[in-house]
PDB file of N, CA, C and O in Angstrom, chain B, residues numbered from 101:
ATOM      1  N   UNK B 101     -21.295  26.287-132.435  1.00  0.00           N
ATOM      2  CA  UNK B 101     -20.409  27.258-133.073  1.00  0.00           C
ATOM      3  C   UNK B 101     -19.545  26.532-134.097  1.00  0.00           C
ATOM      4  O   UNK B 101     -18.679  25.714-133.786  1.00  0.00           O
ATOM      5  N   UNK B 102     -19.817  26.861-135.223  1.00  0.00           N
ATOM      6  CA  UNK B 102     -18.648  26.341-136.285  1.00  0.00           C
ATOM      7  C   UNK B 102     -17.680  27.386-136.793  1.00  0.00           C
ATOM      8  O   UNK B 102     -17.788  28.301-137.609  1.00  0.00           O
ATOM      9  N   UNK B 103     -16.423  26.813-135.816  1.00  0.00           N
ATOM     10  CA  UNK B 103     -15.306  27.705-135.429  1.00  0.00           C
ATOM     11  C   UNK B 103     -14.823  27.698-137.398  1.00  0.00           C
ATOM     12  O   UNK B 103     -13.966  28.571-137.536  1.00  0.00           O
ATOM     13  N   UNK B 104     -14.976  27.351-138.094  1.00  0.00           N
ATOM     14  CA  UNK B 104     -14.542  27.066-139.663  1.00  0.00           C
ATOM     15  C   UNK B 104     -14.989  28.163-140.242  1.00  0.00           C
ATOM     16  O   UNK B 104     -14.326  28.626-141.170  1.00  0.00           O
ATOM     17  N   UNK B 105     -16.107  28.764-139.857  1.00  0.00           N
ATOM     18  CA  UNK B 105     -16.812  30.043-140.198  1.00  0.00           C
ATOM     19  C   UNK B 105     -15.957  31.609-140.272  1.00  0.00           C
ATOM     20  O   UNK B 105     -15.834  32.459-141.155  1.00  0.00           O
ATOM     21  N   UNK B 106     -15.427  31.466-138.770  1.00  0.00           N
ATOM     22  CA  UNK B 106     -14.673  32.400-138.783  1.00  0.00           C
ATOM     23  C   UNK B 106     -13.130  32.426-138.541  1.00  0.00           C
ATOM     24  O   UNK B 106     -12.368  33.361-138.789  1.00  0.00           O
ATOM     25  N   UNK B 107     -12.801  31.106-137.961  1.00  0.00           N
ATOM     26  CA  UNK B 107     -11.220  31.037-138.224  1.00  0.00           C
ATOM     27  C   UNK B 107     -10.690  31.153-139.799  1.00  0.00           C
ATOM     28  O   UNK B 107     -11.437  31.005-140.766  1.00  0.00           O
ATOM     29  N   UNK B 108      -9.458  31.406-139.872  1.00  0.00           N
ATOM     30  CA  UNK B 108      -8.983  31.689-141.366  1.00  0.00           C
ATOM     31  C   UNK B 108      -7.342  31.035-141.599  1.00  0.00           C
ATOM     32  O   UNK B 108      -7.232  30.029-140.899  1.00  0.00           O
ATOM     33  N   UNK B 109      -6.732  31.177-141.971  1.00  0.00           N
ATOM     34  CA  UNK B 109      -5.311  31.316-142.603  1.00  0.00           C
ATOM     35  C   UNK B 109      -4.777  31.395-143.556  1.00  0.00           C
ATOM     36  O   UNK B 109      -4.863  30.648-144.531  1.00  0.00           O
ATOM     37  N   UNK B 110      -3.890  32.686-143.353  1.00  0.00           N
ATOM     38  CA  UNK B 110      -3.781  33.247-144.575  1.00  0.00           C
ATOM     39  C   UNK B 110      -1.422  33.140-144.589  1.00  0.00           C
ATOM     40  O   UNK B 110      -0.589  33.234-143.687  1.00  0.00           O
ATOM     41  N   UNK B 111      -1.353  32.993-145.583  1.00  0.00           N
ATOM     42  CA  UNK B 111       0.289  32.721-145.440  1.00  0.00           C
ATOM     43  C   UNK B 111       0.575  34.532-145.285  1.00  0.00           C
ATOM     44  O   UNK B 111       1.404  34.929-144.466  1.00  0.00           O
ATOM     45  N   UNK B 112       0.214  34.985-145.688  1.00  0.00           N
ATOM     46  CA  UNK B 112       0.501  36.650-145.218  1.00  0.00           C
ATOM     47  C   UNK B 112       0.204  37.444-144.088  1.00  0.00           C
ATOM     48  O   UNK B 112       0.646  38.540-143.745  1.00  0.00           O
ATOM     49  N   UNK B 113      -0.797  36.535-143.469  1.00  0.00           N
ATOM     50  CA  UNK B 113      -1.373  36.999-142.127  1.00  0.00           C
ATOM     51  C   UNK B 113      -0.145  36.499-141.173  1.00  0.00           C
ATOM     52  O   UNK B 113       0.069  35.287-141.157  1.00  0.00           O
ATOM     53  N   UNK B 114       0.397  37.065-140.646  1.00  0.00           N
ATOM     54  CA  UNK B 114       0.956  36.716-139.109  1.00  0.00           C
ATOM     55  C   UNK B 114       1.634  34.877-139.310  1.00  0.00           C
ATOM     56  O   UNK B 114       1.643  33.912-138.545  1.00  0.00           O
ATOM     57  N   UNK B 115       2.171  35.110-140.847  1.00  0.00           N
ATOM     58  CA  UNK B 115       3.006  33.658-141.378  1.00  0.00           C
ATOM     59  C   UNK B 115       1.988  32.652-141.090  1.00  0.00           C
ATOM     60  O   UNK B 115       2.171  31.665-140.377  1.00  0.00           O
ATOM     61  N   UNK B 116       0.877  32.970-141.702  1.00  0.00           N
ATOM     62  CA  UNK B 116      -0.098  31.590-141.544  1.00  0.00           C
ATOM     63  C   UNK B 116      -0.972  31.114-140.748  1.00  0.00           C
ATOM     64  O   UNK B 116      -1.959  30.387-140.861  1.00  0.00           O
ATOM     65  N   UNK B 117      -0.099  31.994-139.388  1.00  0.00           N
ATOM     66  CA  UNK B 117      -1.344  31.362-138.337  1.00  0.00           C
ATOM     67  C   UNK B 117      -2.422  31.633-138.324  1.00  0.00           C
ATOM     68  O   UNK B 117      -2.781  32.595-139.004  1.00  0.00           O
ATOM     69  N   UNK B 118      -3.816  30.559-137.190  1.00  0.00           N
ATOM     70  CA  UNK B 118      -5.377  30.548-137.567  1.00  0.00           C
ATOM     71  C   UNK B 118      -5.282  31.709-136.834  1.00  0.00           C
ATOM     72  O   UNK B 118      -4.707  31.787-135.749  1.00  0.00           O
ATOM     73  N   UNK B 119      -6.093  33.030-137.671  1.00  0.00           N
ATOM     74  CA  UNK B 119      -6.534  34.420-136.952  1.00  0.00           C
ATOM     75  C   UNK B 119      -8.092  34.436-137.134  1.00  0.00           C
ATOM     76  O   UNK B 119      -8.684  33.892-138.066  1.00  0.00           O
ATOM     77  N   UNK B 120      -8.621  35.080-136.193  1.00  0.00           N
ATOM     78  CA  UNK B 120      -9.975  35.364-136.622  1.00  0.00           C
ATOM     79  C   UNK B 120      -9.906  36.301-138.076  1.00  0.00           C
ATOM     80  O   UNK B 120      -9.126  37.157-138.493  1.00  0.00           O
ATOM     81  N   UNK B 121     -11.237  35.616-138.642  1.00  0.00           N
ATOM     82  CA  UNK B 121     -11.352  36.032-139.711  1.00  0.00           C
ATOM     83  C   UNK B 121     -11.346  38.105-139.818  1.00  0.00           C
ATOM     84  O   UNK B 121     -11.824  38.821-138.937  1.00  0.00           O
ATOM     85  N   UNK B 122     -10.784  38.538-140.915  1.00  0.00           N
ATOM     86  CA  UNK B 122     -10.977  39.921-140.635  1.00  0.00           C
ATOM     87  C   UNK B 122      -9.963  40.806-140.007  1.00  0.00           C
ATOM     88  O   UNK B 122      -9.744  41.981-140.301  1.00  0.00           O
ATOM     89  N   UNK B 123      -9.206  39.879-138.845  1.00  0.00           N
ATOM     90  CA  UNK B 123      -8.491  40.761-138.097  1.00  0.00           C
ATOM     91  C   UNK B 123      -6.932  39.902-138.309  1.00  0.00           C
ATOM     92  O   UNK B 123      -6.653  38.897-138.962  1.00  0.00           O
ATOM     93  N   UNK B 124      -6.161  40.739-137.504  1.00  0.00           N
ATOM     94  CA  UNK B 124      -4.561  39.796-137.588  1.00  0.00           C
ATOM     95  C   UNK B 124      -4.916  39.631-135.896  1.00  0.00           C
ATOM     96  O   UNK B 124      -4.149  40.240-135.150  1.00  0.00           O
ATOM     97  N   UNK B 125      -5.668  39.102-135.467  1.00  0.00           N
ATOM     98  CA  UNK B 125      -5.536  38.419-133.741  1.00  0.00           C
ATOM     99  C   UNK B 125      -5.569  36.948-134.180  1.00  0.00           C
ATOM    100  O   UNK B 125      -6.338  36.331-134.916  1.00  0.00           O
ATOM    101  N   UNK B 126      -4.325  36.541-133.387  1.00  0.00           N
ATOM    102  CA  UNK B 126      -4.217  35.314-133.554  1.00  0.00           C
ATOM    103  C   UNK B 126      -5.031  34.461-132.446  1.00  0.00           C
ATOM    104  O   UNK B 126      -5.124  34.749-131.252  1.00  0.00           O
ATOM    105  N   UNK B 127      -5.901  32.751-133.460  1.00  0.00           N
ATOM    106  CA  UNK B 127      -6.603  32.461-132.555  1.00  0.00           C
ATOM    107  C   UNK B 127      -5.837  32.057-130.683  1.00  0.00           C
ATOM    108  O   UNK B 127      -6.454  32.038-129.618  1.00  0.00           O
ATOM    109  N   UNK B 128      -4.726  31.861-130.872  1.00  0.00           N
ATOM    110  CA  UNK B 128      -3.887  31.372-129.302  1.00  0.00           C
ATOM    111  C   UNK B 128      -3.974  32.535-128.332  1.00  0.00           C
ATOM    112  O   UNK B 128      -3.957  32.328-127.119  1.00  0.00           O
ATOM    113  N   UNK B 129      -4.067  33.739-128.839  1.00  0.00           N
ATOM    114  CA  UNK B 129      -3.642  34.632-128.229  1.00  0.00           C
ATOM    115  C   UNK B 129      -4.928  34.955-127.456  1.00  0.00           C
ATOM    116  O   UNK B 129      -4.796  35.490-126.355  1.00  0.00           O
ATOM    117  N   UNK B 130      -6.241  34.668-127.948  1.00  0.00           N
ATOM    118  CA  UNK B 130      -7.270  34.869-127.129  1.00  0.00           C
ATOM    119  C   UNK B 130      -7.654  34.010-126.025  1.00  0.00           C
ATOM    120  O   UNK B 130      -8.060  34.580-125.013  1.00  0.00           O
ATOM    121  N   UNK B 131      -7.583  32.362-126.037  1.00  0.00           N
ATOM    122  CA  UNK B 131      -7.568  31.983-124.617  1.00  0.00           C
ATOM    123  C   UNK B 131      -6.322  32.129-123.616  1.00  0.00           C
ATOM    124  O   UNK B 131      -6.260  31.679-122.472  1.00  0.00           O
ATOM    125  N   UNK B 132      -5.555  32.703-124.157  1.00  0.00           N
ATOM    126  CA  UNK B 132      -3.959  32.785-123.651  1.00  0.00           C
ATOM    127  C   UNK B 132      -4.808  34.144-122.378  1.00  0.00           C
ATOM    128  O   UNK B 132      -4.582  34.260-121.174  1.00  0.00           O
ATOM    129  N   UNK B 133      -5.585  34.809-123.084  1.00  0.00           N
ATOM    130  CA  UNK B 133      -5.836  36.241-122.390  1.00  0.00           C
ATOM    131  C   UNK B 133      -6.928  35.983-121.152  1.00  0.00           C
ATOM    132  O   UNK B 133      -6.904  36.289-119.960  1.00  0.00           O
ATOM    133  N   UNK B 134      -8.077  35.147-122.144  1.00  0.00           N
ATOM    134  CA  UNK B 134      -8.695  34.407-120.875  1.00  0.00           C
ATOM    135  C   UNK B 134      -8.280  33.698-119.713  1.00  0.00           C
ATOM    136  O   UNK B 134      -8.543  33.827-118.518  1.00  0.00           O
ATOM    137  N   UNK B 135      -7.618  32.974-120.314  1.00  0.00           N
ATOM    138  CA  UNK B 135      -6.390  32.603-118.840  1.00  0.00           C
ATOM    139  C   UNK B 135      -5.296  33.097-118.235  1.00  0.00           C
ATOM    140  O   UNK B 135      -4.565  32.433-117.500  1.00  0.00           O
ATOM    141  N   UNK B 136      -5.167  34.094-118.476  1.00  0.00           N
ATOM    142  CA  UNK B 136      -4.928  35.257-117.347  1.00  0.00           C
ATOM    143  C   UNK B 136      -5.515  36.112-116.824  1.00  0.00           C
ATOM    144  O   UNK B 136      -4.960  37.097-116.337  1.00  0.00           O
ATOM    145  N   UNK B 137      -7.326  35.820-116.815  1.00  0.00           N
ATOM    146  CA  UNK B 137      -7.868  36.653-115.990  1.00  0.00           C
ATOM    147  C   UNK B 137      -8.387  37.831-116.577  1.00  0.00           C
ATOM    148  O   UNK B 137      -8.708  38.755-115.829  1.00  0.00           O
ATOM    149  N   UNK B 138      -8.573  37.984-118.305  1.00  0.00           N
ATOM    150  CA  UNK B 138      -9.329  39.179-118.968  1.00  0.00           C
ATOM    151  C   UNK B 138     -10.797  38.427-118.787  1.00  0.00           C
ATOM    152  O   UNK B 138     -11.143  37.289-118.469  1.00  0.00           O
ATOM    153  N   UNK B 139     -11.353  39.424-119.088  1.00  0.00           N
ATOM    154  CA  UNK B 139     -13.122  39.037-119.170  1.00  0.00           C
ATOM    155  C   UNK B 139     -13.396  39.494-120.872  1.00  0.00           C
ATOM    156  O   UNK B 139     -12.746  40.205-121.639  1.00  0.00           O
ATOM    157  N   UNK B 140     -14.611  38.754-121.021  1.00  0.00           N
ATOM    158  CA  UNK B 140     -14.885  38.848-122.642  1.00  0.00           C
ATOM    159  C   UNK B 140     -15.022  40.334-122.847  1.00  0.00           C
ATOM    160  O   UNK B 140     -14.772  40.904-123.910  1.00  0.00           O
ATOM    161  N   UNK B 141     -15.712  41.290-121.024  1.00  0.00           N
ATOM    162  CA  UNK B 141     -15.708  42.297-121.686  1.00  0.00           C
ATOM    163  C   UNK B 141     -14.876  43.013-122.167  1.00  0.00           C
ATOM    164  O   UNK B 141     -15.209  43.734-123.108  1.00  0.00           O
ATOM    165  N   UNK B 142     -13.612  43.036-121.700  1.00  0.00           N
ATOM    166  CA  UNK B 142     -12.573  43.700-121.699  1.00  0.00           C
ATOM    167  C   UNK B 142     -11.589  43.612-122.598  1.00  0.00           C
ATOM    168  O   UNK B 142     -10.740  44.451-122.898  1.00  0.00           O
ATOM    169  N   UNK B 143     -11.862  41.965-123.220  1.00  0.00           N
ATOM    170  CA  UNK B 143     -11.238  41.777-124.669  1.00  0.00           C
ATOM    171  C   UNK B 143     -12.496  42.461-125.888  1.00  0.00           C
ATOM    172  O   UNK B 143     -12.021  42.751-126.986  1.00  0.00           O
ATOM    173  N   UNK B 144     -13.497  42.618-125.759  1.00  0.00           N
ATOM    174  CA  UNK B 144     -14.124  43.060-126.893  1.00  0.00           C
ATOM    175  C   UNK B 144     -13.905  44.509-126.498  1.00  0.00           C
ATOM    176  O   UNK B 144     -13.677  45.015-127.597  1.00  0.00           O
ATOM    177  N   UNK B 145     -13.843  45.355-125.725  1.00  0.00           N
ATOM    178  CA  UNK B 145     -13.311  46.759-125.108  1.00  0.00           C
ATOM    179  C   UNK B 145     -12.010  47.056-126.161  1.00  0.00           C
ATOM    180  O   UNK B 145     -11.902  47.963-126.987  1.00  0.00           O
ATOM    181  N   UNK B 146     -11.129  46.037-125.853  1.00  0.00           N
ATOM    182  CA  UNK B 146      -9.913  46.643-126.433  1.00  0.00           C
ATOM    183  C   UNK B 146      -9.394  46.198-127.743  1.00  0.00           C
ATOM    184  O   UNK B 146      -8.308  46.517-128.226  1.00  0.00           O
ATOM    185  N   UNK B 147     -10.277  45.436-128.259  1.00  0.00           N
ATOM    186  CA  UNK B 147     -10.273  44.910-129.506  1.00  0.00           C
ATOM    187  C   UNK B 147     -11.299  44.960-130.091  1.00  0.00           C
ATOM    188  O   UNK B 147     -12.065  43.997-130.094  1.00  0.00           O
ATOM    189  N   UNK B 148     -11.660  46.496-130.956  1.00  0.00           N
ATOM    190  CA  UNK B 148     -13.164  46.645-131.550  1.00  0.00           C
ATOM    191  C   UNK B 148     -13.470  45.830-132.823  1.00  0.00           C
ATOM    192  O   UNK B 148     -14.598  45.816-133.315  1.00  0.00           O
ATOM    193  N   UNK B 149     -12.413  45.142-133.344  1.00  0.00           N
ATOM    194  CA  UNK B 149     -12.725  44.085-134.144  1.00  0.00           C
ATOM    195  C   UNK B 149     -12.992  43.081-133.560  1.00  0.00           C
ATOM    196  O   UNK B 149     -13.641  42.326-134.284  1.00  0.00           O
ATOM    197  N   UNK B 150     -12.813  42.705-132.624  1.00  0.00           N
ATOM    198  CA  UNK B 150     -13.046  41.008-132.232  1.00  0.00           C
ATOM    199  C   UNK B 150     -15.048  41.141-131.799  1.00  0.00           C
ATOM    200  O   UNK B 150     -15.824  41.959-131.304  1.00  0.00           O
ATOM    201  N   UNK B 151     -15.067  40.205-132.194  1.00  0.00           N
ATOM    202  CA  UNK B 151     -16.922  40.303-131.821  1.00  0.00           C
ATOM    203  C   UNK B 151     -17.009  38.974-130.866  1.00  0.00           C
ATOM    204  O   UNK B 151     -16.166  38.120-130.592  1.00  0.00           O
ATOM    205  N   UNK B 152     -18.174  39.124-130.532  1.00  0.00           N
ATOM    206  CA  UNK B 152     -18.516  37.985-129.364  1.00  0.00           C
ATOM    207  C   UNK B 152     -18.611  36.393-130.258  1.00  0.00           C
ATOM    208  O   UNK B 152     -18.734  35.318-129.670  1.00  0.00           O
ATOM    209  N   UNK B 153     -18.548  36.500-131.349  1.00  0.00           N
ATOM    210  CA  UNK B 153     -18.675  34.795-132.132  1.00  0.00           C
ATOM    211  C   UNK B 153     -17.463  34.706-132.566  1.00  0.00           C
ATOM    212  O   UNK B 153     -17.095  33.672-133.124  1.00  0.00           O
ATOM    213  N   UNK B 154     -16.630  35.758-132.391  1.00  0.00           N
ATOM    214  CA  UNK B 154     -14.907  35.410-132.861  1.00  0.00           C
ATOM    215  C   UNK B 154     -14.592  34.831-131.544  1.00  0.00           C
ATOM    216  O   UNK B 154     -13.764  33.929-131.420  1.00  0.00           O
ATOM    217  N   UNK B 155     -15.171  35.285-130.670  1.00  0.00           N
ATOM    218  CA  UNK B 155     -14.086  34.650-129.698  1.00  0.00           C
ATOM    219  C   UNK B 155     -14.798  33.576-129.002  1.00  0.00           C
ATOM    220  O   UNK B 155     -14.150  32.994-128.132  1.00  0.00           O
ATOM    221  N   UNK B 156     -16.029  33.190-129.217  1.00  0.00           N
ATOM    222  CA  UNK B 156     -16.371  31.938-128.980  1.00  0.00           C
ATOM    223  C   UNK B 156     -16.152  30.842-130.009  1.00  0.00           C
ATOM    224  O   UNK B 156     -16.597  29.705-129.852  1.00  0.00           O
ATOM    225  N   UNK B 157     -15.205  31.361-131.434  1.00  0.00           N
ATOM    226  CA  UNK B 157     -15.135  30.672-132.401  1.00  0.00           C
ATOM    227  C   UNK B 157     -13.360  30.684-131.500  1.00  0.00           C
ATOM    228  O   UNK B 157     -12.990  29.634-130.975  1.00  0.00           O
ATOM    229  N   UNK B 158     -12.880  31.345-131.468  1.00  0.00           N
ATOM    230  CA  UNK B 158     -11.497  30.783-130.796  1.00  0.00           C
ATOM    231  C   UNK B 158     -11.154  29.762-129.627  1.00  0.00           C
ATOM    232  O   UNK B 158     -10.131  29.111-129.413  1.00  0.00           O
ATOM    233  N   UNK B 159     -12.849  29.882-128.667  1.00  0.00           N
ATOM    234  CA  UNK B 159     -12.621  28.589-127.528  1.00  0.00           C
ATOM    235  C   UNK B 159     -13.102  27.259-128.566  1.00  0.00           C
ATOM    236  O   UNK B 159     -12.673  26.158-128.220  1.00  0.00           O
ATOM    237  N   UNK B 160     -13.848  27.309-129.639  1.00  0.00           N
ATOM    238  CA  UNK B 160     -14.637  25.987-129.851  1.00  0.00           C
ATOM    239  C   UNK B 160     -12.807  25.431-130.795  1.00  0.00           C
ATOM    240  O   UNK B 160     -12.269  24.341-130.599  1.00  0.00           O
ATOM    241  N   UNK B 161     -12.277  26.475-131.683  1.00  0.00           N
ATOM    242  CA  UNK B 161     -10.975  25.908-132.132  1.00  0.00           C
ATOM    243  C   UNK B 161     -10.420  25.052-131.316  1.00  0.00           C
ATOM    244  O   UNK B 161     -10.225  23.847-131.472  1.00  0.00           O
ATOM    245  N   UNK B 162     -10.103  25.945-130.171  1.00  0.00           N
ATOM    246  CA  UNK B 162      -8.891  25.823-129.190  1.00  0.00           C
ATOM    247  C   UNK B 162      -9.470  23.910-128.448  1.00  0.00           C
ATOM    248  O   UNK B 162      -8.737  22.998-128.065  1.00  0.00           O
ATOM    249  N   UNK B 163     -10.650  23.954-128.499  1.00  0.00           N
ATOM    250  CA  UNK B 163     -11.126  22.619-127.878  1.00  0.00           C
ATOM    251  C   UNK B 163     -11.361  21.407-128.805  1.00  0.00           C
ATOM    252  O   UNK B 163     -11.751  20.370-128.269  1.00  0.00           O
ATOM    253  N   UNK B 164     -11.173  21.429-130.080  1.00  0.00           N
ATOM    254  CA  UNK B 164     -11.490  20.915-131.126  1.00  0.00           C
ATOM    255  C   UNK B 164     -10.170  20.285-131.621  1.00  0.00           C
ATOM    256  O   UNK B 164     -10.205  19.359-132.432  1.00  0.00           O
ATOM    257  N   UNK B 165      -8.582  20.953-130.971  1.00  0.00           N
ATOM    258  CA  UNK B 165      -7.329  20.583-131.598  1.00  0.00           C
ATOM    259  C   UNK B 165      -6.791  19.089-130.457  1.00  0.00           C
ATOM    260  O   UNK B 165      -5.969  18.345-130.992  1.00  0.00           O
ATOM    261  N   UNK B 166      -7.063  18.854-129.568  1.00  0.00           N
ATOM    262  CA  UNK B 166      -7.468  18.036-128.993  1.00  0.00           C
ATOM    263  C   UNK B 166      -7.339  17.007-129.367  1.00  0.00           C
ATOM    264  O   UNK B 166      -6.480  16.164-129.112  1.00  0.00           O
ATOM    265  N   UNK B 167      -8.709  16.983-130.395  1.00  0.00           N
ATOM    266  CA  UNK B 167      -9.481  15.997-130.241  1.00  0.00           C
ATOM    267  C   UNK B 167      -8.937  15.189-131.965  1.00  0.00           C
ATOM    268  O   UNK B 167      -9.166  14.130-132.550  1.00  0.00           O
ATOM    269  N   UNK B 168      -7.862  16.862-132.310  1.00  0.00           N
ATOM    270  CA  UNK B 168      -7.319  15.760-133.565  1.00  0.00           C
ATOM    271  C   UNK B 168      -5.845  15.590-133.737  1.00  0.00           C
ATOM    272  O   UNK B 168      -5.301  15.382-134.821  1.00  0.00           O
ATOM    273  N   UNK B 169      -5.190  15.704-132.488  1.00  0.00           N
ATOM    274  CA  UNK B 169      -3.503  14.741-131.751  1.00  0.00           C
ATOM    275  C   UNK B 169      -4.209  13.693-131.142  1.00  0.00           C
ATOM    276  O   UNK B 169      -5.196  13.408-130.464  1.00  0.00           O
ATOM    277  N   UNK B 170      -3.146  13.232-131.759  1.00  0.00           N
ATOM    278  CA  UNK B 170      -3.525  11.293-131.195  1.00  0.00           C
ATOM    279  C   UNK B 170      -1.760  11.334-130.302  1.00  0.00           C
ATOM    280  O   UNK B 170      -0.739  11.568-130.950  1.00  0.00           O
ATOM    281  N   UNK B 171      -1.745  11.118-129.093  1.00  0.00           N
ATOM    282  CA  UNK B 171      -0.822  11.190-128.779  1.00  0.00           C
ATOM    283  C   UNK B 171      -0.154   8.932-127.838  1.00  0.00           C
ATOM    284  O   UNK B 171      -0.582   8.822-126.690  1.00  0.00           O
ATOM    285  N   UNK B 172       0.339   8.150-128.140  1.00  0.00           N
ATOM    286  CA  UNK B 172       0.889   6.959-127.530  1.00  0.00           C
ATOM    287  C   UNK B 172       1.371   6.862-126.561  1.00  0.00           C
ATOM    288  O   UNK B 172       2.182   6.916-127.485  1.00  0.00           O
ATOM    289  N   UNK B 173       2.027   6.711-125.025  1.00  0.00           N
ATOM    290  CA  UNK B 173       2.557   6.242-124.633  1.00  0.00           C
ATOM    291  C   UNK B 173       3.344   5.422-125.137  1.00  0.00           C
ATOM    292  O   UNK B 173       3.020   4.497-125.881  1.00  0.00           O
ATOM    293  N   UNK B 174       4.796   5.784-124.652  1.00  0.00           N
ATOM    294  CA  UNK B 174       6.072   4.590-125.089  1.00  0.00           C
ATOM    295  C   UNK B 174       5.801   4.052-124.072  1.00  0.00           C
ATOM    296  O   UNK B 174       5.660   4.774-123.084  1.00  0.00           O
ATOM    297  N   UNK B 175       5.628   2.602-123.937  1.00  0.00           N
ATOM    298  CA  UNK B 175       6.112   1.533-123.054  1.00  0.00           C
ATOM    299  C   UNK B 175       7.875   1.447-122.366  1.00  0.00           C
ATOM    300  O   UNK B 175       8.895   1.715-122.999  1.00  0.00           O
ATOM    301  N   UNK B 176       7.801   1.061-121.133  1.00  0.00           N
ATOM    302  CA  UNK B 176       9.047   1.110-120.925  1.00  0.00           C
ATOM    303  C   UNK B 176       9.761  -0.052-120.880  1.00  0.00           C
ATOM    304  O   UNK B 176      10.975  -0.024-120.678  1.00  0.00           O
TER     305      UNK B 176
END
């Protein structure tokens, strides 16, 4: 999945943040939902814009930001 496809940002959209392309759903807000226990069906149910590659384009984001914070340990 190349989440680049359909993530977007737009400075007018929802002040910038990455939304799926097309819609104002912000990408956080969809694993936020998964992890509380929605099912894909029930987010594509209530969101007839979101399609099944938006929101597998929002887990591949969400796993991809990761991997580009570099985070140090301070020594004590």
């Amino acid at each position: 999945m190349n989440w680049r496809e359909r993530i977007e940002t737009t400075p007018e959209v929802l002040a910038g943040k990455p939304v799926i392309r097309g819609t104002r759903l912000a990408v956080e807000f969809i694993p936020e939902l998964l992890a509380a226990g929605r099912t894909e069906a029930e987010l594509l149910a209530n969101y007839p814009r979101l399609a099944h590659e938006g929101l597998l384009a929002c887990l591949s984001y969400a796993s991809h930001l990761p991997h580009e914070f570099r985070s140090y340990p301070i020594s004590a």
